[in-house]
C-alpha positions as CSV (number, residue, x, y, z in Angstrom):
1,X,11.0,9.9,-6.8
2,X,11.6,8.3,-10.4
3,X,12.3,4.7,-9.7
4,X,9.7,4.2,-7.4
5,X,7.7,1.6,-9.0
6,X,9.3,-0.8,-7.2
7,X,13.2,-2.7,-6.0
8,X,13.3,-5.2,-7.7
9,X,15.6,-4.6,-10.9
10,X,18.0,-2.6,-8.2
11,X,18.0,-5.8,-6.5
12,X,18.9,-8.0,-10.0
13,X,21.4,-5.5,-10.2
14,X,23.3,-6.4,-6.9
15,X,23.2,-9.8,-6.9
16,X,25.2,-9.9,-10.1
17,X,27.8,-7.4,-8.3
18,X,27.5,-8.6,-4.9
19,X,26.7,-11.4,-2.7
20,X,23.5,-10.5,-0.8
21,X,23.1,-10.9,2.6
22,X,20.1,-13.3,4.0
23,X,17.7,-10.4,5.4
24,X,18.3,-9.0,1.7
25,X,18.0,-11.8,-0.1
26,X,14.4,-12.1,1.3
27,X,13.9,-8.3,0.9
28,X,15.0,-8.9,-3.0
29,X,12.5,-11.9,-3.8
30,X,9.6,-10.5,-1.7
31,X,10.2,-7.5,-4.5
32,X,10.1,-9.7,-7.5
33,X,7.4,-11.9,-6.3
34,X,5.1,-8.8,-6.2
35,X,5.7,-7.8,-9.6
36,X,5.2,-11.2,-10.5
37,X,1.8,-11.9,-8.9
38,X,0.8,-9.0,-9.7
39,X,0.6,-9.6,-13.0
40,X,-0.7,-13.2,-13.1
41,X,-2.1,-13.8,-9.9
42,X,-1.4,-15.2,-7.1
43,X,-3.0,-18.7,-8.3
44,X,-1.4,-18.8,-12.1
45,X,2.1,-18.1,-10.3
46,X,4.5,-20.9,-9.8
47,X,7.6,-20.4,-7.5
48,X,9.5,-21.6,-10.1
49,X,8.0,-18.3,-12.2
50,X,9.4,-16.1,-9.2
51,X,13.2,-17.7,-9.2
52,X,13.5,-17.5,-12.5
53,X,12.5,-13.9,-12.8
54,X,14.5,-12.9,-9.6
55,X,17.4,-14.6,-11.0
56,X,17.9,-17.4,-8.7
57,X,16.9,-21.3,-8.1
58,X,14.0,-22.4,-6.5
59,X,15.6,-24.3,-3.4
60,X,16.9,-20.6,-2.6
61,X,13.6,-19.3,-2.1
62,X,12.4,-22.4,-0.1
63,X,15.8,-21.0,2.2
64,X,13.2,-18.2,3.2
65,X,9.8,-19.0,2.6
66,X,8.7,-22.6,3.7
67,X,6.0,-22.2,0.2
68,X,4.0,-19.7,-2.3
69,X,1.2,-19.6,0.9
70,X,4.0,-18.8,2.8
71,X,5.9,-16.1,0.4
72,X,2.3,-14.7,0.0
73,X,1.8,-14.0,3.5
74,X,5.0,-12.2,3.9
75,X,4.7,-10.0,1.4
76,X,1.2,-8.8,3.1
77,X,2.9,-8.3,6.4
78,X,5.3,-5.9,4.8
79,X,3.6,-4.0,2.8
80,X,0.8,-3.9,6.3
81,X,4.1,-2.5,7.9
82,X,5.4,-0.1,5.3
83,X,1.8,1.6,4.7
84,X,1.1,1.8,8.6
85,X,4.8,3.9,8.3
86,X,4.1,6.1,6.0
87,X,0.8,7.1,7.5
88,X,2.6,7.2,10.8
89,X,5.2,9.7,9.2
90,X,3.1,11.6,7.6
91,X,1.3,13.3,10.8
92,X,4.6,14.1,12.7
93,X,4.6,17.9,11.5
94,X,0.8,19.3,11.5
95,X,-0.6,20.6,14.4
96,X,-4.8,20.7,13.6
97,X,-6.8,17.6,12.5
98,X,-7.2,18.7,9.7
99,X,-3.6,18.8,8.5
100,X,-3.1,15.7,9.9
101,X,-6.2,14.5,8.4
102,X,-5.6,15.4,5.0
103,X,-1.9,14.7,5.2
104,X,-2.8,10.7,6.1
105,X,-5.2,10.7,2.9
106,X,-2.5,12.1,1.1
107,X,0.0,10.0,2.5
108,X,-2.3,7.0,1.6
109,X,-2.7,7.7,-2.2
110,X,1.1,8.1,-2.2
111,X,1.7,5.1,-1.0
112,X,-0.5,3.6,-3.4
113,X,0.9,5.9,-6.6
114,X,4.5,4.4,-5.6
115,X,3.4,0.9,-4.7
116,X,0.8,-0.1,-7.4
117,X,1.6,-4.0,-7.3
118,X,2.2,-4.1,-3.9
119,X,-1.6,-2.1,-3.0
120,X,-3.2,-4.7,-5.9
121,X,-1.9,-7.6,-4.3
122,X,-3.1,-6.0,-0.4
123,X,-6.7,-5.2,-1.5
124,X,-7.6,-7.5,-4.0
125,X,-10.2,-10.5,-3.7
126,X,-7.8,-13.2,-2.6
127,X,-6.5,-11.9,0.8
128,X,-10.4,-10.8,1.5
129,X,-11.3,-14.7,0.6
130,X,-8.9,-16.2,2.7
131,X,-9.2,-16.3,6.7
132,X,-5.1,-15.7,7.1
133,X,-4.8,-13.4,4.5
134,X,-7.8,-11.2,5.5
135,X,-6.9,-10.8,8.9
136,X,-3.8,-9.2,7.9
137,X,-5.6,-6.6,5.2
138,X,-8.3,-6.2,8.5
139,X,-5.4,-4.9,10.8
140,X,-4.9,-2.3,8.4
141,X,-8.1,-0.9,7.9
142,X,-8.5,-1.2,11.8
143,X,-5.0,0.8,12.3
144,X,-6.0,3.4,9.7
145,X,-9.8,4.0,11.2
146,X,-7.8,4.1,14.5
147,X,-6.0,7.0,13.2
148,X,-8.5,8.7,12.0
149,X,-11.1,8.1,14.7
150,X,-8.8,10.2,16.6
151,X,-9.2,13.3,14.1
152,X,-12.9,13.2,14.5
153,X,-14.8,15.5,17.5
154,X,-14.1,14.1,20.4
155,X,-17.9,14.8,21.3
156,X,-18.8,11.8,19.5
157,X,-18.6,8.2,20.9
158,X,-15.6,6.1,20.1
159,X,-17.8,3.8,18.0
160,X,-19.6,6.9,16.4
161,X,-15.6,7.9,15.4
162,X,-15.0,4.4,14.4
163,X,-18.1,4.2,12.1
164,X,-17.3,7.4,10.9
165,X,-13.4,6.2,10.1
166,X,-14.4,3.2,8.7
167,X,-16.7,5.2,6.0
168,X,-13.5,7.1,5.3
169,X,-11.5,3.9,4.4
170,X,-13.9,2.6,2.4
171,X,-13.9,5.6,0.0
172,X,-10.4,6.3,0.2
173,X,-9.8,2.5,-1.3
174,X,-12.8,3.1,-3.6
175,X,-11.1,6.0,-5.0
176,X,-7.7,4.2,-5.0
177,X,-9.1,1.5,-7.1
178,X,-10.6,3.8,-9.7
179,X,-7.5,5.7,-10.3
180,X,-5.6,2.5,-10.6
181,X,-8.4,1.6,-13.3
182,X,-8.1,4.6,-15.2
183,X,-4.5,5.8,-15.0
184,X,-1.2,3.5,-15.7
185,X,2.2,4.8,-14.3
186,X,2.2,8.0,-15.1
187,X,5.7,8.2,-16.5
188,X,7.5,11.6,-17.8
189,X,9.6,11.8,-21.5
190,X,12.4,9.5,-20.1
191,X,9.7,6.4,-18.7
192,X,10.3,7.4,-15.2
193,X,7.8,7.6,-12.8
194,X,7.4,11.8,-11.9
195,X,7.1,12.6,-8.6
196,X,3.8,12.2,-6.7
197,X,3.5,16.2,-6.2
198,X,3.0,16.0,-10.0
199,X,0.8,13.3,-10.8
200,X,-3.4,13.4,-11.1
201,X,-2.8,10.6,-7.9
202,X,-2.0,13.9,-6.3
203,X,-4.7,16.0,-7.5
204,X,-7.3,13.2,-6.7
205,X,-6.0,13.2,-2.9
206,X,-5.9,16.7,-2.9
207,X,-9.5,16.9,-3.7
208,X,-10.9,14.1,-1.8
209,X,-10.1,14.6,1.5
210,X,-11.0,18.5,1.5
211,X,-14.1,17.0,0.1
212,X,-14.4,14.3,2.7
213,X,-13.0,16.4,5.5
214,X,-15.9,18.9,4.7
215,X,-18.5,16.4,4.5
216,X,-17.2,15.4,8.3
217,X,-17.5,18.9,9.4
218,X,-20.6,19.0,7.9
219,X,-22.1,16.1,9.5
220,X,-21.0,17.0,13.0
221,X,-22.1,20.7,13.0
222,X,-25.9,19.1,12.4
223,X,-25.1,16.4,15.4
């Protein structure tokens, strides 16, 4: 996947060729409103900031977003959705938990290798500040310990699996964070992203949930 680090310059592309519709107009300035708060913040960003970089004037994104609170908010409940798919996805074809298990964590660091600006923006201290914002980032972590609750031995409790998932989460997002520390795009001879399959993003997923999947094993033969 090479131009994966995010829409928004196909979208500057289109509206110079085409008109866009409404749904992707939104789509478009949702894009460029990550990038942008990414890198400022969402505080130091002015809408004014986000039309000018998505190429448009500011009543157009008060057309779809009532203000930056609002603009904010959506963006969270998309990238909520789009990460709840592609952990959804990614346990259609494995049989045994562990499969699927390690295929979710894998699935997970994907999502964040693609969507670095968008996985910032979800887990960083604003949205965990704000009542609105965290219950959104909340709904993932309870959909994702839901998911993995369910890959656990069923001889435990469902708040034993819970506790157990919710462990999970919290190093899987630990470990996110450090790569993102230590590691910028990793980008092949032409500045394209390479594929995830290639990347140390990869490698670290790889690792981490044999490791954590063991530890689980672990834990529940001495239960």
């Amino acid at each position: 996947m090479q131009d994966a680090t995010n829409r928004s310059t196909t979208h500057k592309v289109r509206t110079r060729s085409v008109r866009l519709s409404a749904s992707d107009r939104r789509e478009m300035l949702m894009d460029v409103a990550i990038s942008t708060f990414s890198k400022k913040g969402y505080h130091a960003t002015t809408m004014e900031e986000i039309a000018i970089a998505a190429g448009v004037t500011k009543p157009v994104i008060y057309q779809h977003f009532n203000s930056k609170r609002d603009l904010y908010a959506a963006i969270l409940i998309r990238v909520k959705s789009d990460l709840e798919t592609a952990l959804q996805t990614s346990n259609t074809t494995f049989n045994t938990k562990r499969e699927r298990f390690e295929s979710g964590f894998e699935a997970y660091f994907k999502f964040v290798y693609e969507h670095r600006p968008a996985f910032e923006l979800m887990f960083s201290s604003r949205p965990r500040k704000d009542p609105e914002f965290r219950e959104i980032v909340d709904s993932i972590d309870e959909h994702v310990a839901s998911s993995i609750s369910m890959e656990i031995d069923s001889s435990f409790d469902a708040d034993h699996r819970h506790l157990i998932a919710t462990g999970v989460i919290a190093l899987a997002e630990g470990i996110a964070r450090r790569y993102l520390r230590e590691y910028g795009p990793e980008l092949d001879e032409n500045g394209f992203l390479i594929s995830f399959e290639e990347s140390v993003a990869f490698i670290w997923a790889k690792r981490m949930s044999s490791l954590m999947w063991n530890g689980m094993e672990s834990f529940q033969s001495q239960t």
